[in-house]
N, C-alpha and C positions, 0 to 999 in steps of 0.2 A: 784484291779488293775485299776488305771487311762487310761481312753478310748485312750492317746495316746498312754500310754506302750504297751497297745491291738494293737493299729493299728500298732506302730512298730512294732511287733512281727509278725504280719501275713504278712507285710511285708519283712519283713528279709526273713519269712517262703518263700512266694511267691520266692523271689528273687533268694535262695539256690533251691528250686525247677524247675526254669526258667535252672540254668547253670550246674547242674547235671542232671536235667530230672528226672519227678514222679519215673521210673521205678527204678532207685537206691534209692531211699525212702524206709527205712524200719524198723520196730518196735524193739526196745531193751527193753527188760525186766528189763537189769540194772539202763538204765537211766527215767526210769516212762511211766506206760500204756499209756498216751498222749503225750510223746516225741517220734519226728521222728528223723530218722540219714538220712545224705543227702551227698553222695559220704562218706560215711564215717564217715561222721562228723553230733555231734549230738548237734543238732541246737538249741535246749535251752539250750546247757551246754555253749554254743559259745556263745549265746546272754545274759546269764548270766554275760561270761567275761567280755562281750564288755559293759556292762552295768555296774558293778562295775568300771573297769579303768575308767570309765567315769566319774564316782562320786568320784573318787577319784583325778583325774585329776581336777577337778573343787575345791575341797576341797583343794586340793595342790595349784590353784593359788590364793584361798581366804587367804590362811598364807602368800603365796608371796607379798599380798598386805598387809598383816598386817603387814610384817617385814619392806616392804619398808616403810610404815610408821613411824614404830619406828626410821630407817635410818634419812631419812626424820625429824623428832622430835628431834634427836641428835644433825644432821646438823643446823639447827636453836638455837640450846643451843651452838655451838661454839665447837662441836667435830668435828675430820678428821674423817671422814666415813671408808677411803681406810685404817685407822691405827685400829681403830674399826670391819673390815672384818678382819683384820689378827690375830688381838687379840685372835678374835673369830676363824679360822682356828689354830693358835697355842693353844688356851684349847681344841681343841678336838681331839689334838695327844697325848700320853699316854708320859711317860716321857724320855726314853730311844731316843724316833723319834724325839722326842723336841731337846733332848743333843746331838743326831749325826747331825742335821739340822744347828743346832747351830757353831758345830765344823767345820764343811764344809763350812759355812758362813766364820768365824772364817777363815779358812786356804786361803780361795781364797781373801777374804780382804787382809790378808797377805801377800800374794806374789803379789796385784797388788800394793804394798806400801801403803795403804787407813789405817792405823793402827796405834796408837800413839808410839807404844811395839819399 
């Protein structure tokens, strides 16, 4: 474990100790001989969480920037981006959501006259 994961930890620990108070601190058997639980809550399981979202959170804006890229890469080849985004929005509805989407298009074009029919 990298010295700052350690030091987070012990502060996290600190911290949930500070606003529960030592005396609600207590050992669970279920969650490992060296995990404490602090007002309840068991404080490696919680800094586990908060440490995964985190890495995942990070992980998730490194594709956000690899997609604006690609975005970005389109635009300069002489595509609409905005028609590109819906392209993509319309393949990832199944086909049914496609054809009711379509027909409601369809009907309200229609009644505001916008329709060659």
């Amino acid at each position: 474990m990298k010295k700052t994961e350690e030091k987070f930890r012990k502060d996290v620990g600190e911290v949930l100790d500070n606003i529960f108070g030592e005396e609600n601190v207590i050992r669970d058997a279920n969650i490992g001989h060296n995990s404490k639980r602090v007002g309840g809550i068991a404080a490696d399981q919680l800094r586990s969480i908060i440490e995964r979202v985190e890495k995942l959170t990070e992980e998730k804006q490194a594709i956000q920037g690899d997609i604006n890229e690609v975005y970005a890469e389109s635009r300069s080849n002489g595509f609409d981006v905005r028609a590109l985004r819906e392209i993509i929005k319309i393949r990832k509805m199944d086909a049914s959501e496609r054809e009711e989407k379509e027909a409601v298009l369809d009907t309200y074009l229609h009644a505001l006259g916008m329709t060659n029919e």
